[in-house]
Backbone bond lengths (Angstrom), bond angles and torsions (degrees), N, CA, C in turn:
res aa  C-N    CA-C-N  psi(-1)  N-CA   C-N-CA  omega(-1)  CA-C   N-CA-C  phi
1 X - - - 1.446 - - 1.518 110.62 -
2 X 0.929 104.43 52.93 1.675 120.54 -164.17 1.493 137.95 -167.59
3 X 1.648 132.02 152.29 1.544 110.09 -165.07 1.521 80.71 -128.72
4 X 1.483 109.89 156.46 1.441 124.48 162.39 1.293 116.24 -151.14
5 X 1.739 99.38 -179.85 1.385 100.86 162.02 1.595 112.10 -176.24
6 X 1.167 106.03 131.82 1.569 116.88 -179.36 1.587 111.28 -93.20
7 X 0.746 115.50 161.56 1.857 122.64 175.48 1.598 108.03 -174.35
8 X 1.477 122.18 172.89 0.857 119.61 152.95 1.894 106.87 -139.28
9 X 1.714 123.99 158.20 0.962 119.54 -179.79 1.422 109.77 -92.87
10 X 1.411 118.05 131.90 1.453 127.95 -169.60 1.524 116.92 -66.28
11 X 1.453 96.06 -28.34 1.859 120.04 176.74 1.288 114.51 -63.33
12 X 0.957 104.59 -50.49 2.258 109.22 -170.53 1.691 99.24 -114.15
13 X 1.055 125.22 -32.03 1.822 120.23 177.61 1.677 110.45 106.20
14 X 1.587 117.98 14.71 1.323 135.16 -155.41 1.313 103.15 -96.30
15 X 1.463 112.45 109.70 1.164 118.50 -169.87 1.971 113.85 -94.08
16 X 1.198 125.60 153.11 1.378 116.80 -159.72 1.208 133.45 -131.31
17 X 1.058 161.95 32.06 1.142 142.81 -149.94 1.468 123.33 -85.20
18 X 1.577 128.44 155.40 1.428 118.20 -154.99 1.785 84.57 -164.41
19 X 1.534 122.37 154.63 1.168 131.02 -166.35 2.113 121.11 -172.48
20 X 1.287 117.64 123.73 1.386 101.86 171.14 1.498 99.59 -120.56
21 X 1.378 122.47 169.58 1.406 136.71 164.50 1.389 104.76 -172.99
22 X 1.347 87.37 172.60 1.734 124.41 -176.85 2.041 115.16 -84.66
23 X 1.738 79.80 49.02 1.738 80.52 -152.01 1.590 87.45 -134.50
24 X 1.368 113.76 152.13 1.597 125.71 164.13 1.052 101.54 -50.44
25 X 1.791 148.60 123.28 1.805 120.00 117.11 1.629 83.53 99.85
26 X 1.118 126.57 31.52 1.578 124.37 -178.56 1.628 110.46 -40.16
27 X 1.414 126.04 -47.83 0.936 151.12 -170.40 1.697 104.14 -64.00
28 X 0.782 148.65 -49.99 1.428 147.44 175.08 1.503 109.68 -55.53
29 X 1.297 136.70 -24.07 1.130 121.34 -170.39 1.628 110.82 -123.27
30 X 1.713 102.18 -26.07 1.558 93.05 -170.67 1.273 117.77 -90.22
31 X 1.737 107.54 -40.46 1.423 120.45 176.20 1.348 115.77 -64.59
32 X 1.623 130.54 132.70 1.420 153.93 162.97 1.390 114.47 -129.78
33 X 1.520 114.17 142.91 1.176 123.06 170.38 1.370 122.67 -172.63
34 X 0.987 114.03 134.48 2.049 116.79 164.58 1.382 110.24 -128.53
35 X 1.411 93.18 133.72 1.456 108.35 153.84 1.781 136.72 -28.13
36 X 1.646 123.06 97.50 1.381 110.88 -151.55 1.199 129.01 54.21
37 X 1.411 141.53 24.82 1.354 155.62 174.93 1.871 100.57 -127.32
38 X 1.335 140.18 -62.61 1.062 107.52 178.10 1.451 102.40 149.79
39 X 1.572 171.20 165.01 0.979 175.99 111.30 1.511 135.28 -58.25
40 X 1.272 122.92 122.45 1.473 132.09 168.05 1.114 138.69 -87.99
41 X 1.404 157.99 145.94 1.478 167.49 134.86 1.671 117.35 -79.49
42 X 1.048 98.30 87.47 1.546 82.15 169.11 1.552 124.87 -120.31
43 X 1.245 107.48 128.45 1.549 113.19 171.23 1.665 122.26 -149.96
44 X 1.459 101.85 -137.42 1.323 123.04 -151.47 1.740 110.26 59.62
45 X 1.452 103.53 -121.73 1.504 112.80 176.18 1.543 89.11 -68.80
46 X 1.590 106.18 119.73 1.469 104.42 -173.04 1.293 118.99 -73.18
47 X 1.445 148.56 137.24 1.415 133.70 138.09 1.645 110.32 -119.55
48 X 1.240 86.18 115.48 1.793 99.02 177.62 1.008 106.60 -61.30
49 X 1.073 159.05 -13.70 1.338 140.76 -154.84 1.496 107.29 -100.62
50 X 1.746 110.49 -7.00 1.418 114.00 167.24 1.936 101.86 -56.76
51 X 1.068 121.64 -46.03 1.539 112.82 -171.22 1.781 102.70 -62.43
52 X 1.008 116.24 -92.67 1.164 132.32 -157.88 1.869 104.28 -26.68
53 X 1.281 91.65 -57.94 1.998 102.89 179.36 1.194 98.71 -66.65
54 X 1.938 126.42 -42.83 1.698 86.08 -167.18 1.362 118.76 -80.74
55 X 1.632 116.45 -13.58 1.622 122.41 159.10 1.609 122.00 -29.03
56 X 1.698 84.45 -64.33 1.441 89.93 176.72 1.620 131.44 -60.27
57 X 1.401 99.49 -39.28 1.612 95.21 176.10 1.549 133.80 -64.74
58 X 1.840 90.52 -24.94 1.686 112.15 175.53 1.769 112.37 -63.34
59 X 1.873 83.11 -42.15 2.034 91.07 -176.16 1.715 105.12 -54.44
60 X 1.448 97.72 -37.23 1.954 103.52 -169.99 1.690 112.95 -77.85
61 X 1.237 119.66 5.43 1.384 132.19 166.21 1.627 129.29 110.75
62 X 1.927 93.35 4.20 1.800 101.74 173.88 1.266 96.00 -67.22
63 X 1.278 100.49 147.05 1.685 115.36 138.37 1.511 118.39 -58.44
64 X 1.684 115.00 168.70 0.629 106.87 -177.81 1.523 116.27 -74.86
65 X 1.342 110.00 -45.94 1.622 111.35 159.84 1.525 113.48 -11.14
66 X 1.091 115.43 -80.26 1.699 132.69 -150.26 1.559 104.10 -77.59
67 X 1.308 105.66 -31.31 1.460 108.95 169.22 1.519 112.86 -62.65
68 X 1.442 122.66 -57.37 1.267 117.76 -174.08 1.760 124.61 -65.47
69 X 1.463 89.99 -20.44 1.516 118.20 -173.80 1.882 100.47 -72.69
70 X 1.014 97.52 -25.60 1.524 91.40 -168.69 1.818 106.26 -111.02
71 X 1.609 116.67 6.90 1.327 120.15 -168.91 1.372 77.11 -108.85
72 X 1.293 137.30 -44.01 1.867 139.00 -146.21 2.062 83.42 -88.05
73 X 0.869 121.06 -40.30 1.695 121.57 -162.69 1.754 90.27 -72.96
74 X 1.158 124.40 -31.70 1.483 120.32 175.84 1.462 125.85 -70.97
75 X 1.486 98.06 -19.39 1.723 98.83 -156.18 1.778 106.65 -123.24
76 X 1.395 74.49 100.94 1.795 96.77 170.79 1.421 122.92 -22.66
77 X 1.257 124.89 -32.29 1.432 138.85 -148.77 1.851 103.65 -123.97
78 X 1.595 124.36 2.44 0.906 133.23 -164.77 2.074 103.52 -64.74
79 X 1.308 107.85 -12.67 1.194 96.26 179.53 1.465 113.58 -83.69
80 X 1.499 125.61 -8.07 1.238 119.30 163.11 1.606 126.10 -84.51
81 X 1.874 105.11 -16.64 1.659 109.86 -170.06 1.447 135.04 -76.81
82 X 0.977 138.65 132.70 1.445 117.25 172.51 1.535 105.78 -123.75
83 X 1.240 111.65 137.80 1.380 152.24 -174.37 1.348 140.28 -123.41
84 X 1.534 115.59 125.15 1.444 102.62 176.77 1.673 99.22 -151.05
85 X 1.185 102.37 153.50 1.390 124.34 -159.94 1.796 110.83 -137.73
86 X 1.467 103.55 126.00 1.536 84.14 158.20 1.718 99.35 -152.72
87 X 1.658 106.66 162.70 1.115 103.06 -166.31 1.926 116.46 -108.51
88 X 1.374 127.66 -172.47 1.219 113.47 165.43 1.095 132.44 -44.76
89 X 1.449 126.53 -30.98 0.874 127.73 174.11 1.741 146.48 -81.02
90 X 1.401 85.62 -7.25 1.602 124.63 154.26 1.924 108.79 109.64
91 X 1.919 86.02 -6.62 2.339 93.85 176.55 1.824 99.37 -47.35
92 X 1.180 102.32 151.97 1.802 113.09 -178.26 1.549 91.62 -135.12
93 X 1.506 101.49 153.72 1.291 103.71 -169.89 1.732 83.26 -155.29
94 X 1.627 125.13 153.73 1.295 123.07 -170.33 1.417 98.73 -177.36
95 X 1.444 106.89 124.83 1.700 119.66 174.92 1.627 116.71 -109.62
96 X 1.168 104.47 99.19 1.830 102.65 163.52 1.168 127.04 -84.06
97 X 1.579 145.19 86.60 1.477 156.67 178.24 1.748 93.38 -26.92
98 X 1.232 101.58 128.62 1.369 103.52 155.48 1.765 146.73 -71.85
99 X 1.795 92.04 7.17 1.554 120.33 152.23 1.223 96.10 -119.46
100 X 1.118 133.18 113.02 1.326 135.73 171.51 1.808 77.26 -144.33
101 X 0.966 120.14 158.36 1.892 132.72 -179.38 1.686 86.30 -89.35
102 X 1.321 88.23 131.43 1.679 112.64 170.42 1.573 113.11 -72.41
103 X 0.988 138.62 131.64 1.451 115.33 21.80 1.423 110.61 -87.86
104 X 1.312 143.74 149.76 1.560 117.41 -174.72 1.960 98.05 -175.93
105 X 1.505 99.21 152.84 1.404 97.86 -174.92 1.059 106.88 137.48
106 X 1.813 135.91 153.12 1.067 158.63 -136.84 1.637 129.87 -144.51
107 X 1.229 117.92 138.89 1.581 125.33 -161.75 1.361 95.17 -136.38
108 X 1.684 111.93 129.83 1.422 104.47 156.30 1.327 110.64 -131.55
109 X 1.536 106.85 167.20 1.596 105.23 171.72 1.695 100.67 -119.75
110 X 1.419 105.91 -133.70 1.192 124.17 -158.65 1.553 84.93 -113.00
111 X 1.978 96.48 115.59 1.405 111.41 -166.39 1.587 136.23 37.76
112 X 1.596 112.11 25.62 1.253 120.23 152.94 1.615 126.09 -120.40
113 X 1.157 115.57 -168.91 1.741 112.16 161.66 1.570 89.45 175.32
114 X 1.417 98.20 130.08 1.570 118.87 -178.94 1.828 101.85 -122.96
115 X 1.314 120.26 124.97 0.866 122.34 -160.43 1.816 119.03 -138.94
116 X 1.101 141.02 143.36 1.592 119.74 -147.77 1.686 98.86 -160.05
117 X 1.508 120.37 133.24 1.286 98.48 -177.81 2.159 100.00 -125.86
118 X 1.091 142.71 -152.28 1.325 125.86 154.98 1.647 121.11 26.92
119 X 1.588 102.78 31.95 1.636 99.57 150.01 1.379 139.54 -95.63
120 X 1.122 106.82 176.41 1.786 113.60 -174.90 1.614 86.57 -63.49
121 X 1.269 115.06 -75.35 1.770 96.43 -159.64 1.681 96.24 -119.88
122 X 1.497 116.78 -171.58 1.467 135.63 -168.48 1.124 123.25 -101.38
123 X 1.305 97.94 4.69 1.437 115.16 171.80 1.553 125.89 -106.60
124 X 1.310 98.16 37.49 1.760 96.01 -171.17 1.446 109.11 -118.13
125 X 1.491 112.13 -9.04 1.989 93.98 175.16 1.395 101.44 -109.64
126 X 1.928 121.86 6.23 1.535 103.90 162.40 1.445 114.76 -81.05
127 X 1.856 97.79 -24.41 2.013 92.81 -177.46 1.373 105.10 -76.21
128 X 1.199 127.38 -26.35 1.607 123.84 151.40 1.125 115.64 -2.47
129 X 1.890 98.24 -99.61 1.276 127.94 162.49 1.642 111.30 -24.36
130 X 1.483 122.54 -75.98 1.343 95.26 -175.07 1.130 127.15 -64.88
131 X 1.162 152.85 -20.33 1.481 153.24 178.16 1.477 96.23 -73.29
132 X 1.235 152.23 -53.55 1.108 159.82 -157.64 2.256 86.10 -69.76
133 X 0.985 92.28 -89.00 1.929 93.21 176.38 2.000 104.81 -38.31
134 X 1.224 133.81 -63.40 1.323 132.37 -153.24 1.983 91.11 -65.81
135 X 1.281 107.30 -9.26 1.811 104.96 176.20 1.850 128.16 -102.68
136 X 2.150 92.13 7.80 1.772 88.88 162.16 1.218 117.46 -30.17
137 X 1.012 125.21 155.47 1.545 148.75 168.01 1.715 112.58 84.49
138 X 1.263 96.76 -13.15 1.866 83.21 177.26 1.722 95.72 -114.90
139 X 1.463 84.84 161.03 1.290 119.75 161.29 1.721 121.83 12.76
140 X 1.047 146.14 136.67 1.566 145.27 -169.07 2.235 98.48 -72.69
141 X 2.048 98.81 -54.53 1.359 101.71 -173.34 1.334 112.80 -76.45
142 X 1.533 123.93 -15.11 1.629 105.04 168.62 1.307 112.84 -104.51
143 X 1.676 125.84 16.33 1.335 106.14 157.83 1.766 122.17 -83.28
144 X 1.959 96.60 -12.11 1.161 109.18 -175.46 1.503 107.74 -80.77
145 X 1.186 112.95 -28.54 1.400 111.03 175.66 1.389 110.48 -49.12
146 X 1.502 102.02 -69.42 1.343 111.59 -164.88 1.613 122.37 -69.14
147 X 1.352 117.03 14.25 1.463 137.76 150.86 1.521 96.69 -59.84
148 X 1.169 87.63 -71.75 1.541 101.21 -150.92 1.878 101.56 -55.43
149 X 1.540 106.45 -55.03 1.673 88.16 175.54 1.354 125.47 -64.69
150 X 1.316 121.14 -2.18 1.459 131.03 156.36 1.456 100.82 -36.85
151 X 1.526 104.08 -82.15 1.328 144.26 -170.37 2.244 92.20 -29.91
152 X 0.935 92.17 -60.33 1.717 83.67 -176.82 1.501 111.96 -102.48
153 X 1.271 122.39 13.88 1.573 102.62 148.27 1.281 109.39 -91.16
154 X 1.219 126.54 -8.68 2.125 126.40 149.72 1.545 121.25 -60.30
155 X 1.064 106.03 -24.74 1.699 111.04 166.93 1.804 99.37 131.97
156 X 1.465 117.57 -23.08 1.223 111.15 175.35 1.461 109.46 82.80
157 X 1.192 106.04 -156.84 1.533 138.37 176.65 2.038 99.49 -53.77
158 X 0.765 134.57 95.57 1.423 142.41 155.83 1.678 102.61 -8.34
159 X 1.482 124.84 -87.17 1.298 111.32 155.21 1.294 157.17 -45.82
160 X 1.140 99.74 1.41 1.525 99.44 -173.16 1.266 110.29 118.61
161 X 1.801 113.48 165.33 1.431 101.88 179.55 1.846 96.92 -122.98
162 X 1.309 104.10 -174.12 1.870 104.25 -154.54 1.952 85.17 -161.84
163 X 1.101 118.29 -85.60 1.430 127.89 -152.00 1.288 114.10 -129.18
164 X 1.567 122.64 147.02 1.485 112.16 -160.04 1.952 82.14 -147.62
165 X 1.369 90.82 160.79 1.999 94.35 167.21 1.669 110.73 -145.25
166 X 1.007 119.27 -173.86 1.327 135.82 152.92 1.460 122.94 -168.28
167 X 1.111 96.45 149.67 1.955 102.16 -169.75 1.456 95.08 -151.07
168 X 1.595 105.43 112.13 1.885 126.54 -176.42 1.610 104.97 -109.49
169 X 1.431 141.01 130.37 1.392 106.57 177.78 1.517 80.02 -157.74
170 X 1.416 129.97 140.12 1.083 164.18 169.98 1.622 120.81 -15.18
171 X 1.195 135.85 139.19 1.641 112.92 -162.52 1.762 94.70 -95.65
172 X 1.585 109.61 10.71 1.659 101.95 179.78 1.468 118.77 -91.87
173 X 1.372 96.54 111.28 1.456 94.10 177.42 1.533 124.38 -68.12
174 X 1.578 108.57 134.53 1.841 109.07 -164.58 1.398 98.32 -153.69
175 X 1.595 101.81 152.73 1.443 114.57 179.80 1.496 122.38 -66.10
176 X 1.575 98.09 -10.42 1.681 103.42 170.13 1.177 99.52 -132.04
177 X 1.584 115.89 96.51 1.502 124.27 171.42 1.166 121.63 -62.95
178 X 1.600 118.72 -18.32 1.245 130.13 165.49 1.449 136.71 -45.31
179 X 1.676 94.31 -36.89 1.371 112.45 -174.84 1.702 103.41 -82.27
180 X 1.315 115.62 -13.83 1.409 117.86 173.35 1.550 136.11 -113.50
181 X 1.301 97.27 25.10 1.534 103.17 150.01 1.450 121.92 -87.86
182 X 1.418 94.20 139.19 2.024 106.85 -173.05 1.365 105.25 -110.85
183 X 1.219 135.30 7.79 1.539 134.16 173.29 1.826 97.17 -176.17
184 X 1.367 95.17 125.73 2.038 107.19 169.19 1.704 99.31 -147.22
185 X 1.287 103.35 93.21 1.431 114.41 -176.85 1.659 97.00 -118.74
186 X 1.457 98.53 153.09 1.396 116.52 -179.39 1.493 133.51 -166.43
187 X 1.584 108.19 69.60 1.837 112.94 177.18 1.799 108.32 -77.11
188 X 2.216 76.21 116.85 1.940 81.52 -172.39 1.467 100.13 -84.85
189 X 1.410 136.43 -23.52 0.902 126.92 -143.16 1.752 101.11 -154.38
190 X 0.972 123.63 69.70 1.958 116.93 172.36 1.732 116.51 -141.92
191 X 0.923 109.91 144.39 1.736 118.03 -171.23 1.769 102.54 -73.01
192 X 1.107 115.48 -11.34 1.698 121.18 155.18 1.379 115.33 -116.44
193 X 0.998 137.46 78.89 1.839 130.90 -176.36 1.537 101.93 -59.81
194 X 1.413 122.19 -52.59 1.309 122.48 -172.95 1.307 114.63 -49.36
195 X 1.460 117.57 -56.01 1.612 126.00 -174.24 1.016 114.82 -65.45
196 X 1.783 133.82 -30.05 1.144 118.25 178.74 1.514 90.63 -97.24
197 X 1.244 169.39 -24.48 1.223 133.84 143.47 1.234 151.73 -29.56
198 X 1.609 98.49 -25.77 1.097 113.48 149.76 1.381 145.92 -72.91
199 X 1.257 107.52 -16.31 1.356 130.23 -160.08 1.774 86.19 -100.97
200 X 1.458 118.18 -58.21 1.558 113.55 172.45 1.532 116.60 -47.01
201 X 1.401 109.04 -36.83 1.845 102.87 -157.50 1.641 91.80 -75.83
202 X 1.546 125.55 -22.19 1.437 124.76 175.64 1.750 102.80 -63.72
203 X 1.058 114.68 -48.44 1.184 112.60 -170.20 1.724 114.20 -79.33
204 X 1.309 93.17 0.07 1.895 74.93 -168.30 1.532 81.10 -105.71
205 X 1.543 161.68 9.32 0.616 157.55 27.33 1.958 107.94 75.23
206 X 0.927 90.41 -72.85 1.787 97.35 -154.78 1.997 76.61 -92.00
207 X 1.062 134.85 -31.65 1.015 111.06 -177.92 1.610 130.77 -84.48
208 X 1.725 96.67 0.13 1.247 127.63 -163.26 1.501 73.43 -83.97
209 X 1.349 117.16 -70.40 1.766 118.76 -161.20 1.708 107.30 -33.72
210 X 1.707 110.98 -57.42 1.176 135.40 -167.22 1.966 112.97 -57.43
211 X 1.423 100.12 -23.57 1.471 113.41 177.02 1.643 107.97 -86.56
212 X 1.357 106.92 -24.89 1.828 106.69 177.03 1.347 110.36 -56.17
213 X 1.577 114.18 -45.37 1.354 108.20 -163.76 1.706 116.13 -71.77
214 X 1.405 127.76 -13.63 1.304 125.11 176.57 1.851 97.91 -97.85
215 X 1.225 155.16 -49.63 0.793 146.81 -138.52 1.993 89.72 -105.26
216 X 0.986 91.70 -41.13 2.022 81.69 160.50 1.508 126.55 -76.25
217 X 1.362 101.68 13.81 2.283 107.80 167.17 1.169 78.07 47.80
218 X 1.157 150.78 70.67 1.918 138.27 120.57 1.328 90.93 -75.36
219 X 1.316 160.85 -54.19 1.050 146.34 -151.41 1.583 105.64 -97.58
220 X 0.731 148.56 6.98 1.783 132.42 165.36 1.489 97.55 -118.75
221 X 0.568 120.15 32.95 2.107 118.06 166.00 1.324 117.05 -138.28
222 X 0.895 115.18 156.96 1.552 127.21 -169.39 2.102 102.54 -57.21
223 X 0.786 124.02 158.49 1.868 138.90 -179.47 0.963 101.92 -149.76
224 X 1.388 125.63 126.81 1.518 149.15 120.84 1.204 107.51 -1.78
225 X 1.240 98.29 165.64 2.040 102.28 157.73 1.140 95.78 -121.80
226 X 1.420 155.41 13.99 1.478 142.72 172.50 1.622 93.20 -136.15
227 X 1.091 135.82 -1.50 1.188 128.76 166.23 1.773 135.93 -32.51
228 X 1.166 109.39 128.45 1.332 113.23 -171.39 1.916 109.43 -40.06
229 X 1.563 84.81 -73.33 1.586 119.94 167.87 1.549 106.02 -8.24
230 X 1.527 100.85 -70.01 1.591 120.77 -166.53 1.594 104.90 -52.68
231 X 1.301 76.17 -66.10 2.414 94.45 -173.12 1.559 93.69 -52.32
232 X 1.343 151.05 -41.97 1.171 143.29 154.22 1.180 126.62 -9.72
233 X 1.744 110.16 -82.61 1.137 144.24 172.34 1.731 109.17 -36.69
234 X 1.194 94.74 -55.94 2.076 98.66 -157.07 1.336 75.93 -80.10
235 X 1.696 157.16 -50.69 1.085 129.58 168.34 1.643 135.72 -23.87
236 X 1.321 87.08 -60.96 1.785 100.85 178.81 1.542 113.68 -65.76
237 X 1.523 110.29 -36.88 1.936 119.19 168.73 1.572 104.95 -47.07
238 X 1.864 113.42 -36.40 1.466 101.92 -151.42 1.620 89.09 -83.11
239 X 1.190 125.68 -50.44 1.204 127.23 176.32 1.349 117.02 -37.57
240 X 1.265 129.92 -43.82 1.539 154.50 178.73 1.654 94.33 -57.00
241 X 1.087 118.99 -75.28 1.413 131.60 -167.82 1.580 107.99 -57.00
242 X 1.581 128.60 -26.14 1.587 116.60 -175.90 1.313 90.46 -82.25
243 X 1.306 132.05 -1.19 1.753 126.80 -163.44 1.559 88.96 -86.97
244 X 1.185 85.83 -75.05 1.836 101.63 -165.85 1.473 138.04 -76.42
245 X 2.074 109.31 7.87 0.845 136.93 147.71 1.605 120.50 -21.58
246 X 1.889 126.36 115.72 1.534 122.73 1.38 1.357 119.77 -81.93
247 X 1.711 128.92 4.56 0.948 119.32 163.36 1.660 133.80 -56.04
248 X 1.481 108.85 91.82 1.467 87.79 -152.55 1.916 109.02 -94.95
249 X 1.446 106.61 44.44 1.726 102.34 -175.60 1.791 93.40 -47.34
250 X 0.918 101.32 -88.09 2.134 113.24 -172.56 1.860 82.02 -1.10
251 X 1.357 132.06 -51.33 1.525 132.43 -144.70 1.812 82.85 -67.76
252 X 1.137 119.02 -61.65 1.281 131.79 -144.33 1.862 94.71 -68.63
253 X 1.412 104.75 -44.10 1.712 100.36 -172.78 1.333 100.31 -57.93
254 X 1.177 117.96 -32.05 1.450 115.08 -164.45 1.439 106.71 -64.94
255 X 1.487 125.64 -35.25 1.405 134.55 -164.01 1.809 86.03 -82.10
256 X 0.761 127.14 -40.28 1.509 126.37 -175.46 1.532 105.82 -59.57
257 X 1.113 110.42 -47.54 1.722 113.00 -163.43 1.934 100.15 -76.33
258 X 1.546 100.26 -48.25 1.739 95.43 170.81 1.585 121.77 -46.51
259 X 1.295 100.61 -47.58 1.826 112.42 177.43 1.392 114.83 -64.08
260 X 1.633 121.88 -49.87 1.376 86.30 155.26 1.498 138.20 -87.36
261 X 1.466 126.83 19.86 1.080 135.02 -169.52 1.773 89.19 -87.07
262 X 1.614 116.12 -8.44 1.370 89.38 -161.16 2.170 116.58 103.75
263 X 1.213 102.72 -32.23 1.647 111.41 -167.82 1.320 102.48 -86.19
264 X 1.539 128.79 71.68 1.596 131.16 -145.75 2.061 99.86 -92.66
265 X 1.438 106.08 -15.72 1.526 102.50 -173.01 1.829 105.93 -95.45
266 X 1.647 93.92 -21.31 1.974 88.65 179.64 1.601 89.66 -97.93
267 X 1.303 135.41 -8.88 1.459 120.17 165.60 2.005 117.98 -69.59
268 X 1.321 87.97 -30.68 1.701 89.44 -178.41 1.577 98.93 -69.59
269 X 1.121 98.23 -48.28 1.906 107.93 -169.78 1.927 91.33 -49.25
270 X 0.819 110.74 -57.03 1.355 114.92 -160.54 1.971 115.88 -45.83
271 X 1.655 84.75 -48.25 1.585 117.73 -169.27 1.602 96.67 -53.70
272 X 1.764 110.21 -57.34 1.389 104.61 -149.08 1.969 99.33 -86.92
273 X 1.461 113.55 3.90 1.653 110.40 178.96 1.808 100.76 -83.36
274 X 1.445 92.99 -28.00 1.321 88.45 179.15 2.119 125.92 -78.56
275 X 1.465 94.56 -20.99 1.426 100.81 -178.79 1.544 86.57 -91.00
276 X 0.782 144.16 -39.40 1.799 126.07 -170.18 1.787 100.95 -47.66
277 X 1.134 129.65 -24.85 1.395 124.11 175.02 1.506 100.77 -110.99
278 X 1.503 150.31 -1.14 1.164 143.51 110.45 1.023 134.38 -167.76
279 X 1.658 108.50 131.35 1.654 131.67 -154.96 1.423 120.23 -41.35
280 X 1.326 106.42 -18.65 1.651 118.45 -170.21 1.365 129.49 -55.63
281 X 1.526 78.88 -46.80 1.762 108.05 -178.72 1.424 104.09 -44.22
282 X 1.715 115.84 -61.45 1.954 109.64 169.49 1.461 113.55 -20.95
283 X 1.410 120.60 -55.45 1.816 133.09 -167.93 1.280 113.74 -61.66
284 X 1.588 109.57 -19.39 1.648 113.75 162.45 1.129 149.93 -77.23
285 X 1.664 98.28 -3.70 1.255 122.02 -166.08 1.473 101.80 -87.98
286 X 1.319 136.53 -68.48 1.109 133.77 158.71 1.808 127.55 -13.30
287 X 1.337 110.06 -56.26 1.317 113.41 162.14 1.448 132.04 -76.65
288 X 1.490 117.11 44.64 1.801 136.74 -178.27 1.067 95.37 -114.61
289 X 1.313 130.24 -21.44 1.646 117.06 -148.72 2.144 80.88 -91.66
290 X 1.784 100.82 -67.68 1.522 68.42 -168.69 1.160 131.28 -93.80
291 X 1.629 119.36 38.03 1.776 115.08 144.15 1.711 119.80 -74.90
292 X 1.263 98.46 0.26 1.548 93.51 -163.13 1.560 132.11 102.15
293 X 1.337 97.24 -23.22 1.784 91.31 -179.13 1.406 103.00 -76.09
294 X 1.111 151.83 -43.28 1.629 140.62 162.14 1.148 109.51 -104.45
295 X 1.681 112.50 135.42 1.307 136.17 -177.61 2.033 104.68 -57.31
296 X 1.736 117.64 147.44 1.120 88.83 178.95 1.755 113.17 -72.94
297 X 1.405 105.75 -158.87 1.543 105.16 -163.99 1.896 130.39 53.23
298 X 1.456 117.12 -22.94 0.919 119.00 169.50 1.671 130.05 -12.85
299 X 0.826 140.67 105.15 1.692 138.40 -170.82 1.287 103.04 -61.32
300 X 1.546 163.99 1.04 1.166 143.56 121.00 1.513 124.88 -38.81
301 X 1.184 97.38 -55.09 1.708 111.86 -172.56 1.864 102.92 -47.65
302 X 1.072 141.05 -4.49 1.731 147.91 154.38 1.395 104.27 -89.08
303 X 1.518 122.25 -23.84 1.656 108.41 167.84 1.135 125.63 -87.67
304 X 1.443 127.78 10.49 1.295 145.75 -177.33 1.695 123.16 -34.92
305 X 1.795 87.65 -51.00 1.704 107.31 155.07 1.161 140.24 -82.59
306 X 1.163 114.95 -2.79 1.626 106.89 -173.71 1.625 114.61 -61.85
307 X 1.144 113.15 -171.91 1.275 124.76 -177.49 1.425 109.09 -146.21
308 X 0.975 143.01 146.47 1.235 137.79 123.28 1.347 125.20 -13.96
């Protein structure tokens, strides 16, 4: 009762999976993935345990083929399941039960497989497929998107749609797979799943930008005032900030990075655009000095209050 689709991009090694249905919390049960290990879909008559085991068997050196081949040969009930799997290496492997509720059935290409069971018509995991292929060259999460809105300008889900996910995570295999997921989105519950997934994958996105600047130490080390680094940064903030507009944090880092750059009159400017949408941000300034991002005594740290 559901459409998906796994792939991976041949360019970066980013493996994908992405999914909507007519289902609570879609995302908890169908989407699987690890970093350099390989990705799952599992549905129809659900059994979760297709994710978790075929992860594991992919991490222990199956393909995805042989993995699914040897989870579907176990399971009594395989004539209702549908499944798809693919591994680091981009092999796809995908089982449609021959009770699976009509309309239902599966297309793959070269390192994808879009797969759909309980739709309006039979034509919804090849327009998958093509929208997913006619979008080489971009991005791993908006070719997955645009599967998926494939998927419901065909009519979709027979009932209706409810909840959508996606889970993108890196083709490098690491002892903290955690650290290598690049998109874990999940609308359990909205009368558009697509649009507000969309609207999140923009934002997780701009918050992705907004996370570079602390985990890349631009902020606890000394800055230039003509610095490459810097002019970088307040670039990527401004971009950051039309995303996440009136939230204006991106506004406020920026006033941080000028102040210690030294640029103390476009740091005030900066500070008080950002408290006009909320005052708080001023109350933060004071508490930089002892994390380290401004030295104490610093000559901002007395502009804390100003205003505009």
């Amino acid at each position: 009762m559901t459409y998906s689709i796994v792939a991976r991009d041949p360019a970066t090694g980013a493996i994908g999976v992405a999914v909507e249905s007519h289902y609570f919390g879609v995302g908890r049960v169908v989407t699987w993935a690890e970093s350099g290990v390989g990705a799952v879909a599992t549905q129809s008559v659900l059994e979760t345990a297709y994710g978790p085991r075929g992860i594991e068997l992919m991490r222990s050196g199956s393909s995805a083929r042989s993995a699914l081949e040897t989870l579907v040969a176990g399971d009594p009930q395989r004539p209702v399941r549908q499944v798809a799997m693919i591994d680091a290496s981009g092999e796809v492997a995908v089982h449609t039960g021959e009770l699976c509720l009509a309309e239902a059935g599966h297309a793959t290409g070269h390192q994808v497989s879009a797969q759909a069971n309980l739709m309006e018509k039979p034509t919804v995991w090849a327009a998958m497929l093509h929208a997913f292929e006619a979008r080489a060259g971009e991005d791993l999460p908006s070719r997955l998107l645009a599967a998926l809105d494939a998927a419901e300008g065909e009519g979709g889900d027979l009932r209706g749609k409810q909840s959508a996910a996606m889970l993108v995570v890196s083709g490098t295999r690491s002892d903290a797979p955690w650290d290598q997921r690049l998109v874990d989105l999940r609308v359990d519950d909205h009368p558009d799943p697509l649009e507000e997934l969309r609207r999140l994958l923009e934002l997780s996105s701009a918050f992705d930008r907004l996370a570079k600047l602390f985990v890349g130490g631009l902020l606890f080390g000394p800055i230039a005032a003509e610095a490459t680094e810097l002019q970088r940064a307040l670039s990527e903030l401004d971009t950051t900030q039309g995303v996440l507009e009136p939230n204006r944090e991106p506004t406020f880092w920026q006033a941080v990075l000028l102040a210690k750059a030294g640029r103390l009159e476009e740091a005030r400017r900066k500070l008080a655009h950002a408290c006009d949408t909320n005052p708080r941000w001023s109350s933060l300034v004071a508490r930089l000095a002892p994390s380290g991002i401004l030295p104490p005594g610093h000559p901002w740290l007395a502009k804390e209050n100003v205003k505009p």
